[in-house]
CHARMM-style PDB file with segment names, atoms N, HN, CA, C and O in Angstrom:
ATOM      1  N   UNK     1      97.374 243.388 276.708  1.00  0.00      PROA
ATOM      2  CA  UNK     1      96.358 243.027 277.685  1.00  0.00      PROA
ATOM      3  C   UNK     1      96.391 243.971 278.895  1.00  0.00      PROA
ATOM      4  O   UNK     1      95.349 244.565 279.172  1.00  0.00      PROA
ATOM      5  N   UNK     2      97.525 244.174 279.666  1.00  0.00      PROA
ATOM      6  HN  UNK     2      98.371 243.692 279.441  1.00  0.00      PROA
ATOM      7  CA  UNK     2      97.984 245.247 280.480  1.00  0.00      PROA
ATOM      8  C   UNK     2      96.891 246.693 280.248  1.00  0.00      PROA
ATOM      9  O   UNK     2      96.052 247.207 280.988  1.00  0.00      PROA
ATOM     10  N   UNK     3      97.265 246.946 279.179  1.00  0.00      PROA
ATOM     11  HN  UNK     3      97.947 246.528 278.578  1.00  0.00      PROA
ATOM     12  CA  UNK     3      96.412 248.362 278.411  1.00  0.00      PROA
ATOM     13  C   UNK     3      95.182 248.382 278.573  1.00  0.00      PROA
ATOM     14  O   UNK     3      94.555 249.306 279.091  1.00  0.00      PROA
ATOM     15  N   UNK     4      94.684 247.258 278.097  1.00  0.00      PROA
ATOM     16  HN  UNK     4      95.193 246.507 277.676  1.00  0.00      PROA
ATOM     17  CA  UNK     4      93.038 247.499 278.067  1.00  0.00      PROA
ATOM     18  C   UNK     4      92.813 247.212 279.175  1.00  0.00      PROA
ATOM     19  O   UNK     4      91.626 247.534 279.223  1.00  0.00      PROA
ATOM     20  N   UNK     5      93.175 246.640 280.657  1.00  0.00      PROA
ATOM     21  HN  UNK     5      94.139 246.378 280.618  1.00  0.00      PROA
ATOM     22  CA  UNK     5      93.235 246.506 281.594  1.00  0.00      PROA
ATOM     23  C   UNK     5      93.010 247.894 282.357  1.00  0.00      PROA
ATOM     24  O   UNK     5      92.018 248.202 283.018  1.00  0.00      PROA
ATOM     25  N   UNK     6      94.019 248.571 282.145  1.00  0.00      PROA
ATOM     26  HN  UNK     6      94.824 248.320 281.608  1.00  0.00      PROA
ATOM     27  CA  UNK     6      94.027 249.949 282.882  1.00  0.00      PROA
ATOM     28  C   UNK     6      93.237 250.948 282.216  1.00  0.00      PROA
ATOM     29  O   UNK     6      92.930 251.998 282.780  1.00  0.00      PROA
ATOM     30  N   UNK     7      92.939 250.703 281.190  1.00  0.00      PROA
ATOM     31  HN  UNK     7      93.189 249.850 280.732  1.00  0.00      PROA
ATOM     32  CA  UNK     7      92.173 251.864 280.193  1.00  0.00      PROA
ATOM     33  C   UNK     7      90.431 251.361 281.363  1.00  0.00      PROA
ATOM     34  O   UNK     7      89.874 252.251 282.006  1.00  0.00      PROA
ATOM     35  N   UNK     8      89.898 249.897 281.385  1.00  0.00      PROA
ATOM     36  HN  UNK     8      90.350 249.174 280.863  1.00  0.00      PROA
ATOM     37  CA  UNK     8      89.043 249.635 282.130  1.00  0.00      PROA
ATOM     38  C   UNK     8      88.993 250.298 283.557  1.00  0.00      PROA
ATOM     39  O   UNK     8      88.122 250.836 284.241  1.00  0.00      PROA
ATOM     40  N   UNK     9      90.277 250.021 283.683  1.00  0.00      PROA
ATOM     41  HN  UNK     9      90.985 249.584 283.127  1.00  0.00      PROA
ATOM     42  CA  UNK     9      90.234 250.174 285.988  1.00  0.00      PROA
ATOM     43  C   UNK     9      89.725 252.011 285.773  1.00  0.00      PROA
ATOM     44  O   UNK     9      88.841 252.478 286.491  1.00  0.00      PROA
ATOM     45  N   UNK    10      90.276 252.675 284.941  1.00  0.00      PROA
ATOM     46  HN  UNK    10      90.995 252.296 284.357  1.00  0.00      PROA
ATOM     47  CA  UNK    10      90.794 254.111 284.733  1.00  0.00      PROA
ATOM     48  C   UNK    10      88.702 254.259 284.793  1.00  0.00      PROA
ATOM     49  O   UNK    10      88.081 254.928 285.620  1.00  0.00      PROA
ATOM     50  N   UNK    11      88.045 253.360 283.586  1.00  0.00      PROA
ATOM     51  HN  UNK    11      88.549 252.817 282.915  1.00  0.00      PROA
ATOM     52  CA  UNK    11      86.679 254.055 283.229  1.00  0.00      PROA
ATOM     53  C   UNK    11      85.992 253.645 284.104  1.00  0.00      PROA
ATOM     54  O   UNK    11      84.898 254.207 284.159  1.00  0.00      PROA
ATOM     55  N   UNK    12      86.255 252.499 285.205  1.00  0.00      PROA
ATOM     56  HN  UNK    12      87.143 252.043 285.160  1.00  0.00      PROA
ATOM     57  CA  UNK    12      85.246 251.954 286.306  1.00  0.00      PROA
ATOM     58  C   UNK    12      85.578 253.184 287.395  1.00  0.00      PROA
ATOM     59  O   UNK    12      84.810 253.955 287.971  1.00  0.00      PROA
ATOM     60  N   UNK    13      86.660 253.088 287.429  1.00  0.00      PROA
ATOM     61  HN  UNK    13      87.284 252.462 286.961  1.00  0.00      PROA
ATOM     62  CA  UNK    13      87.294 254.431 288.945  1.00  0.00      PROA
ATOM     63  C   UNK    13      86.270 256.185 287.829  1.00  0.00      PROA
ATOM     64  O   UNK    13      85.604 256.995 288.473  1.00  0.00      PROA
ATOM     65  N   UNK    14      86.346 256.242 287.137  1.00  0.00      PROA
ATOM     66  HN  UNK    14      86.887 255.584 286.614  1.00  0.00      PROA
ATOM     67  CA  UNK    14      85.599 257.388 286.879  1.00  0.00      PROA
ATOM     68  C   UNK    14      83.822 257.190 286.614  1.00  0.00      PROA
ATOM     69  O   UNK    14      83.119 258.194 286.500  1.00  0.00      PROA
ATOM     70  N   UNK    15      83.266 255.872 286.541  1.00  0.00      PROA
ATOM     71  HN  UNK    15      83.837 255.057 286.634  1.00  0.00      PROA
ATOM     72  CA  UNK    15      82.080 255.742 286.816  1.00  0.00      PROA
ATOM     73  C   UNK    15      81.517 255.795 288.059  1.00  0.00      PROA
ATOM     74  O   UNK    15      80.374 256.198 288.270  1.00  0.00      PROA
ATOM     75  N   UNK    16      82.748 255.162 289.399  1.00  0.00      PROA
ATOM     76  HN  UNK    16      83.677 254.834 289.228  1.00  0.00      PROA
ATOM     77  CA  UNK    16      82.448 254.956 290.699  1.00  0.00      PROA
ATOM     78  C   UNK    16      82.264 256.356 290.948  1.00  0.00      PROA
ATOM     79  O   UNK    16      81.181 256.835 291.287  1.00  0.00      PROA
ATOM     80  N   UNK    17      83.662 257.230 290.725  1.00  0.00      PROA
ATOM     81  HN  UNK    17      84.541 256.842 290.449  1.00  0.00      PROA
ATOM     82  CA  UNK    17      83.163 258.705 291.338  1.00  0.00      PROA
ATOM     83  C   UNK    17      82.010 259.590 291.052  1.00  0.00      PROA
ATOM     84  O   UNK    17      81.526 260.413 291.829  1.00  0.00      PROA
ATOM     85  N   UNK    18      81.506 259.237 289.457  1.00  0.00      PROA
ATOM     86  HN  UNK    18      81.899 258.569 288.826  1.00  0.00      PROA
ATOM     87  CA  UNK    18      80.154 260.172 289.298  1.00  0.00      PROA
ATOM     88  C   UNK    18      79.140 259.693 289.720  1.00  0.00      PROA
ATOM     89  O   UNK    18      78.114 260.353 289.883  1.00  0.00      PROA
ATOM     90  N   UNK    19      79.293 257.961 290.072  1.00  0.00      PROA
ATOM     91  HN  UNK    19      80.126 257.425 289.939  1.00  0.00      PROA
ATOM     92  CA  UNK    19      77.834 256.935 291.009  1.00  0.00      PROA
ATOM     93  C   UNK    19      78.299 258.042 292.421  1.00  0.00      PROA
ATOM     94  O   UNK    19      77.286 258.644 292.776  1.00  0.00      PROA
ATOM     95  N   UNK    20      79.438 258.407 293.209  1.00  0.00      PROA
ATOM     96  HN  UNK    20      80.262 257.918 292.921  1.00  0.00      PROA
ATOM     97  CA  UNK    20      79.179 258.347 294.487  1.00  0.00      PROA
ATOM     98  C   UNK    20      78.973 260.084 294.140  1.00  0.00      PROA
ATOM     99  O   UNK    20      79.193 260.236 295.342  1.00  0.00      PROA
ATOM    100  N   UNK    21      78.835 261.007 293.806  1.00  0.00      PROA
ATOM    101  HN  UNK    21      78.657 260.884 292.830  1.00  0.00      PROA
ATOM    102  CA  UNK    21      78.924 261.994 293.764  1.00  0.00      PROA
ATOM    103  C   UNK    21      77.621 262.589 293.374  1.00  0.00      PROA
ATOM    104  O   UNK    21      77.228 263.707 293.710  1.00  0.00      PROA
ATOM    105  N   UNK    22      76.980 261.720 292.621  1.00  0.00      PROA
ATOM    106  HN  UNK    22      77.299 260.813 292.348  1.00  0.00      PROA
ATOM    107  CA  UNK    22      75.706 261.615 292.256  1.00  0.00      PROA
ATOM    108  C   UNK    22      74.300 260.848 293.628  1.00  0.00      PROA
ATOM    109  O   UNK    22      73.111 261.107 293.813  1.00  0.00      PROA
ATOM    110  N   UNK    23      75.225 259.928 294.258  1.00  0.00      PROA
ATOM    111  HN  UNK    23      76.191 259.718 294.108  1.00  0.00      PROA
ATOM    112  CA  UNK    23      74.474 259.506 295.712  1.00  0.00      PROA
ATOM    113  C   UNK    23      74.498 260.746 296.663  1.00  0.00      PROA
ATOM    114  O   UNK    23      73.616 260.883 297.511  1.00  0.00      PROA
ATOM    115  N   UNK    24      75.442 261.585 296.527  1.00  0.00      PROA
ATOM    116  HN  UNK    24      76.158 261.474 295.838  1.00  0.00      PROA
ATOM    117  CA  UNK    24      75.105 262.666 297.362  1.00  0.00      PROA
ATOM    118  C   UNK    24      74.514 263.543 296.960  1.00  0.00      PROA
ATOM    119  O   UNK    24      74.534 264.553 297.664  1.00  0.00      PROA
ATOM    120  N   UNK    25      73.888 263.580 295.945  1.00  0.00      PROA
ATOM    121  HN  UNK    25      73.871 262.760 295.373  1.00  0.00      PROA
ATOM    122  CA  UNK    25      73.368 264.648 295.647  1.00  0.00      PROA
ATOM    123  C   UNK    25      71.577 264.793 296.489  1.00  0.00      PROA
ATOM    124  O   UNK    25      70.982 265.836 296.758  1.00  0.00      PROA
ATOM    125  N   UNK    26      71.201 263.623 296.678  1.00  0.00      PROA
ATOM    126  HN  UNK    26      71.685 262.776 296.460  1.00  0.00      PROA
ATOM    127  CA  UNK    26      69.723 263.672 297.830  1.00  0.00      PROA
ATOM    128  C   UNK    26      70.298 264.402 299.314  1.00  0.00      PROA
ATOM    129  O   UNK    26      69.507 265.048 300.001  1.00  0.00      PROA
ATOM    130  N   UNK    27      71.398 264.272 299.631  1.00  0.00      PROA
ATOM    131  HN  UNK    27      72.040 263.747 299.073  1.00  0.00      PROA
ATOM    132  CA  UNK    27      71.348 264.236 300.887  1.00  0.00      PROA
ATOM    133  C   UNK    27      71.796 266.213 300.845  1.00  0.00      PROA
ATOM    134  O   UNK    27      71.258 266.976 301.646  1.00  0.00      PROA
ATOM    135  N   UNK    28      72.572 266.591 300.044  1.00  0.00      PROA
ATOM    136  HN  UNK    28      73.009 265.970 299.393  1.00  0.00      PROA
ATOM    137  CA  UNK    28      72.534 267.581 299.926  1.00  0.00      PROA
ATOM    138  C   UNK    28      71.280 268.463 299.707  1.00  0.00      PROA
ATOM    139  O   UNK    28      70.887 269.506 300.229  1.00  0.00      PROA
ATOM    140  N   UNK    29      70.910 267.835 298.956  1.00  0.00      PROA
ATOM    141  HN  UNK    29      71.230 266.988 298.531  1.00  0.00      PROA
ATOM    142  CA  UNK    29      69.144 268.535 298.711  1.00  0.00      PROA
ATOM    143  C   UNK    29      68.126 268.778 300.232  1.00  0.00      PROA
ATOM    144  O   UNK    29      67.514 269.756 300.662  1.00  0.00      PROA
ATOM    145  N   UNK    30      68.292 267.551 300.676  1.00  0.00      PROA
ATOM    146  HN  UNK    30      68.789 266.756 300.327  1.00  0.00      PROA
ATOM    147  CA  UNK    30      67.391 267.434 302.207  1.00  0.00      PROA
ATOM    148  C   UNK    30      68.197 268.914 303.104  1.00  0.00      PROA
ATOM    149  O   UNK    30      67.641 269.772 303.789  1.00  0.00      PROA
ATOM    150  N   UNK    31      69.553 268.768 302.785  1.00  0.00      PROA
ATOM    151  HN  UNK    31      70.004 268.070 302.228  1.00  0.00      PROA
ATOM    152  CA  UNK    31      70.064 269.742 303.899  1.00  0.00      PROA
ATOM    153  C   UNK    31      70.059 271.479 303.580  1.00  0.00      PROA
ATOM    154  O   UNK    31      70.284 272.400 304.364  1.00  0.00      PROA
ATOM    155  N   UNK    32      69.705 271.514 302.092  1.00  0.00      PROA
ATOM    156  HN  UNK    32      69.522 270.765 301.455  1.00  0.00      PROA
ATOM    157  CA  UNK    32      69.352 272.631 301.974  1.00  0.00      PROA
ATOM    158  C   UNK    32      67.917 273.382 301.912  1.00  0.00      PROA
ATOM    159  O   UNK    32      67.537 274.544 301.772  1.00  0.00      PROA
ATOM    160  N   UNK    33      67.331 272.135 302.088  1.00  0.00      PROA
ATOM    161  HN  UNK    33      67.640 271.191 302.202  1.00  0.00      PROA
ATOM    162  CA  UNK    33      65.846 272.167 301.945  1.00  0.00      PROA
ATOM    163  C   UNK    33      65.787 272.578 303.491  1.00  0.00      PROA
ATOM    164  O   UNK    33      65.294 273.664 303.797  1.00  0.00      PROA
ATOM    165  N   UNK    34      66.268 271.749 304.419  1.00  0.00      PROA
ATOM    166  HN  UNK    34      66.668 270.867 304.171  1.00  0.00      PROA
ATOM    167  CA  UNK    34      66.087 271.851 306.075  1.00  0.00      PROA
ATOM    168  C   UNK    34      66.743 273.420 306.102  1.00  0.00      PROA
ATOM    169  O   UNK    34      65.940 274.115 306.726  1.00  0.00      PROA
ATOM    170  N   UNK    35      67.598 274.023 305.776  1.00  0.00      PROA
ATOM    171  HN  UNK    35      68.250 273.459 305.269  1.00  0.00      PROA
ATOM    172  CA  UNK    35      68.309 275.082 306.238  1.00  0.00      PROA
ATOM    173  C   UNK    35      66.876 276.089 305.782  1.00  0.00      PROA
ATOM    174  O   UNK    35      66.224 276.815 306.533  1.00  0.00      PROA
ATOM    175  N   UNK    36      66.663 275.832 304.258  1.00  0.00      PROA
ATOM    176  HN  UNK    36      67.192 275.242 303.648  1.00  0.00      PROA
ATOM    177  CA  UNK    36      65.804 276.859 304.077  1.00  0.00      PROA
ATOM    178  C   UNK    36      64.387 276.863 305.036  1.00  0.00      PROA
ATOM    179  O   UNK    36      63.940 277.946 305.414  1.00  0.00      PROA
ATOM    180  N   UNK    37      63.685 275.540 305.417  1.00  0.00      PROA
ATOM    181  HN  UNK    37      64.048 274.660 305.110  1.00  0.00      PROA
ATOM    182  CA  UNK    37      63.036 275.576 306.430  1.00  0.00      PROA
ATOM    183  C   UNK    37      62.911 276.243 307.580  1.00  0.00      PROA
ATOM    184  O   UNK    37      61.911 276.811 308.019  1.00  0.00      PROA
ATOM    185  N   UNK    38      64.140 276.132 308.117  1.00  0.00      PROA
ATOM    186  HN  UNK    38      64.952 275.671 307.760  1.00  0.00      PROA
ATOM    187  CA  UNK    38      64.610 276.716 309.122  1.00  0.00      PROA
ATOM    188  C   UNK    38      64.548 278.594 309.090  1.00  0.00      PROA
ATOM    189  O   UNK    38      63.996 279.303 309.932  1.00  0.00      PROA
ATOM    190  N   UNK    39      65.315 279.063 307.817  1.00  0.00      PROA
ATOM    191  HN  UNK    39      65.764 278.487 307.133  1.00  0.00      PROA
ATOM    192  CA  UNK    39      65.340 280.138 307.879  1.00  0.00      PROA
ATOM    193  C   UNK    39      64.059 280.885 307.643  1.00  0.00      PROA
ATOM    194  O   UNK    39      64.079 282.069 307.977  1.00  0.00      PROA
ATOM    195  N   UNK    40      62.604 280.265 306.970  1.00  0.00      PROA
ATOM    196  HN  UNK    40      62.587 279.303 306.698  1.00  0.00      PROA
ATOM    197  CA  UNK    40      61.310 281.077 306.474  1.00  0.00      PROA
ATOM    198  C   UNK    40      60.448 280.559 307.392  1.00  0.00      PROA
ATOM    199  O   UNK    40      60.435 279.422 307.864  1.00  0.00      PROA
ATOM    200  N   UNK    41      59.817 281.369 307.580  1.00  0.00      PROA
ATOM    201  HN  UNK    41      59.828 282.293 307.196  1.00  0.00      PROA
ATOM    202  CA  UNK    41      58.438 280.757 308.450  1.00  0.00      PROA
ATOM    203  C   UNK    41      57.633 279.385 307.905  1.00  0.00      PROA
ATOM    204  O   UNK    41      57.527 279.130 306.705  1.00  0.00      PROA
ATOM    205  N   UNK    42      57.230 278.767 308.689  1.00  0.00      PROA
ATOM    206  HN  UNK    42      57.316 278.974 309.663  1.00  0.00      PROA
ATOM    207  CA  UNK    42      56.728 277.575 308.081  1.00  0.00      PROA
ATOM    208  C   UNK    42      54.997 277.641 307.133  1.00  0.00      PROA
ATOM    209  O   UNK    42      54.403 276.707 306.595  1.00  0.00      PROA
ATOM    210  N   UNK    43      54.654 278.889 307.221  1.00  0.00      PROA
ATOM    211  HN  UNK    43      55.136 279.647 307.659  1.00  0.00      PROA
ATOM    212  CA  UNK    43      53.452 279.514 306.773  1.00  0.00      PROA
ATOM    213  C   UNK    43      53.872 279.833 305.328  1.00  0.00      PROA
ATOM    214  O   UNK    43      53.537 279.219 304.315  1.00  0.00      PROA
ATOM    215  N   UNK    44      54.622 280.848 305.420  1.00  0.00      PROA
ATOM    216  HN  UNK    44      54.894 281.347 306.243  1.00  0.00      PROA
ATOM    217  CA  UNK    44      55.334 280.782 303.791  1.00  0.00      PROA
ATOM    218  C   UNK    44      55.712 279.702 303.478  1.00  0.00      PROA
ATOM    219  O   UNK    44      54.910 279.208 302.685  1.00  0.00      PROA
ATOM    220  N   UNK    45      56.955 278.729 303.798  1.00  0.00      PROA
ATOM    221  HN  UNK    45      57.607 279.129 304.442  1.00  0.00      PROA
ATOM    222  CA  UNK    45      56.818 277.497 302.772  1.00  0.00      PROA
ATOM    223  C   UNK    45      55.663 277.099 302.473  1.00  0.00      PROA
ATOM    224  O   UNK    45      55.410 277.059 301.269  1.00  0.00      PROA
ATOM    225  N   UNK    46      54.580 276.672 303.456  1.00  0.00      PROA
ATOM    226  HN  UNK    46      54.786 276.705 304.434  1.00  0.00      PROA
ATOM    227  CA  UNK    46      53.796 276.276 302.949  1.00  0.00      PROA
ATOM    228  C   UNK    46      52.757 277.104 301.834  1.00  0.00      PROA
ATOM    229  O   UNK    46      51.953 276.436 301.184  1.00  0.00      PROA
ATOM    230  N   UNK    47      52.805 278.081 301.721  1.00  0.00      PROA
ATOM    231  HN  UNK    47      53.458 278.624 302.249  1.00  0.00      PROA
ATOM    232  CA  UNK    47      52.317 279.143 300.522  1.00  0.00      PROA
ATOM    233  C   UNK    47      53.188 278.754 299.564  1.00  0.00      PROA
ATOM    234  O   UNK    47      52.639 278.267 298.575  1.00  0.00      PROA
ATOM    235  N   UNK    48      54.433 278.815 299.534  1.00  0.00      PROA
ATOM    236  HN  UNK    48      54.879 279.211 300.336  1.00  0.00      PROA
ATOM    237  CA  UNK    48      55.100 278.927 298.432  1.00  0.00      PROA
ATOM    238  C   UNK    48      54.826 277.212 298.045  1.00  0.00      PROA
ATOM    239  O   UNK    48      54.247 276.807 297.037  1.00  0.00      PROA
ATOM    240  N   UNK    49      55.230 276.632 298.800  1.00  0.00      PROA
ATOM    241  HN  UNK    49      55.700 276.961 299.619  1.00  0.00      PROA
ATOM    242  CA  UNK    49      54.692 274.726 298.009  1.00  0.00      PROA
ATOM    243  C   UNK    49      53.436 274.857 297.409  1.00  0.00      PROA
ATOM    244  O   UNK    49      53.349 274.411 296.265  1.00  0.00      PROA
ATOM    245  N   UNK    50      52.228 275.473 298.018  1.00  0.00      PROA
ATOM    246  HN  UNK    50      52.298 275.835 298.948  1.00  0.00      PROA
ATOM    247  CA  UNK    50      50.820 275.245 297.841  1.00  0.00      PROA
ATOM    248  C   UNK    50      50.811 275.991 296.437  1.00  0.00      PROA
ATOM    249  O   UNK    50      50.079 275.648 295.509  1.00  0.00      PROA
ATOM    250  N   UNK    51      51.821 277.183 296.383  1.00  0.00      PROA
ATOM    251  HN  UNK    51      52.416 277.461 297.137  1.00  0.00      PROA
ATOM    252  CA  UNK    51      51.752 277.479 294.947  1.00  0.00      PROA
ATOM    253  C   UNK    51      52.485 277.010 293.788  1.00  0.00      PROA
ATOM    254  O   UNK    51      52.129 277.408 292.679  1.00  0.00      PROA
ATOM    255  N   UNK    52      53.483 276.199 293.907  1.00  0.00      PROA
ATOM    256  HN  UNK    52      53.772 275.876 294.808  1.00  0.00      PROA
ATOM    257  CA  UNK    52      53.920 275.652 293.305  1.00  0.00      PROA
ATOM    258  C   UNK    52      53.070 274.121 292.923  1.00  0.00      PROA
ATOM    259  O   UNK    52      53.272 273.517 291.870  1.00  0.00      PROA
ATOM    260  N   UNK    53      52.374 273.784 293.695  1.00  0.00      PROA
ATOM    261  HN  UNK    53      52.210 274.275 294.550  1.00  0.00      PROA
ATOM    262  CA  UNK    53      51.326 272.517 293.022  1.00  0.00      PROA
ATOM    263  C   UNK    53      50.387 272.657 292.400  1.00  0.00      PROA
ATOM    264  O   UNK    53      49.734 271.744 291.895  1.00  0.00      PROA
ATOM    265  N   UNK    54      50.079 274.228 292.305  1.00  0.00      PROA
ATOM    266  HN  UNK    54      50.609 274.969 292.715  1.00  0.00      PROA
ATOM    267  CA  UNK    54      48.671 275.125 291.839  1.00  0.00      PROA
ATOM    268  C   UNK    54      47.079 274.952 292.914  1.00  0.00      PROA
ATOM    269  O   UNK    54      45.879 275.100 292.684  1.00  0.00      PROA
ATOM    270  N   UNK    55      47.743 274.641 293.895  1.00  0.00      PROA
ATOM    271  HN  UNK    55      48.718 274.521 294.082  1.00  0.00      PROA
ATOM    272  CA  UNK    55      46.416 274.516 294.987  1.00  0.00      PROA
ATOM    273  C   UNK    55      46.132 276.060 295.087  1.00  0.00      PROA
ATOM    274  OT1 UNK    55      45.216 276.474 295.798  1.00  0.00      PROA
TER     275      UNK     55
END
């Protein structure tokens, strides 16, 4: 009983880390999205989005 006990705790503790590792993955996105903002003129992003939607 012990065994399958820890074989569980072992697969929940490795589901928790790819749930929380996977929650960061938006916030990383926003902050590289903002950096790249930051670094291009806001005329080009908006060219480059407008071409990427096919407007």
């Amino acid at each position: 009983m012990n065994t399958r006990l820890d074989g569980d705790e072992q697969r929940l503790r490795r589901w928790l880390r790819g749930f929380y590792w996977l929650s960061l993955l938006p916030l990383v996105t926003a902050v590289a999205v903002m950096v790249w903002l930051y670094r291009e003129p806001l005329a080009s992003a908006m060219q480059w989005l407008a071409g990427m939607v096919g407007a």
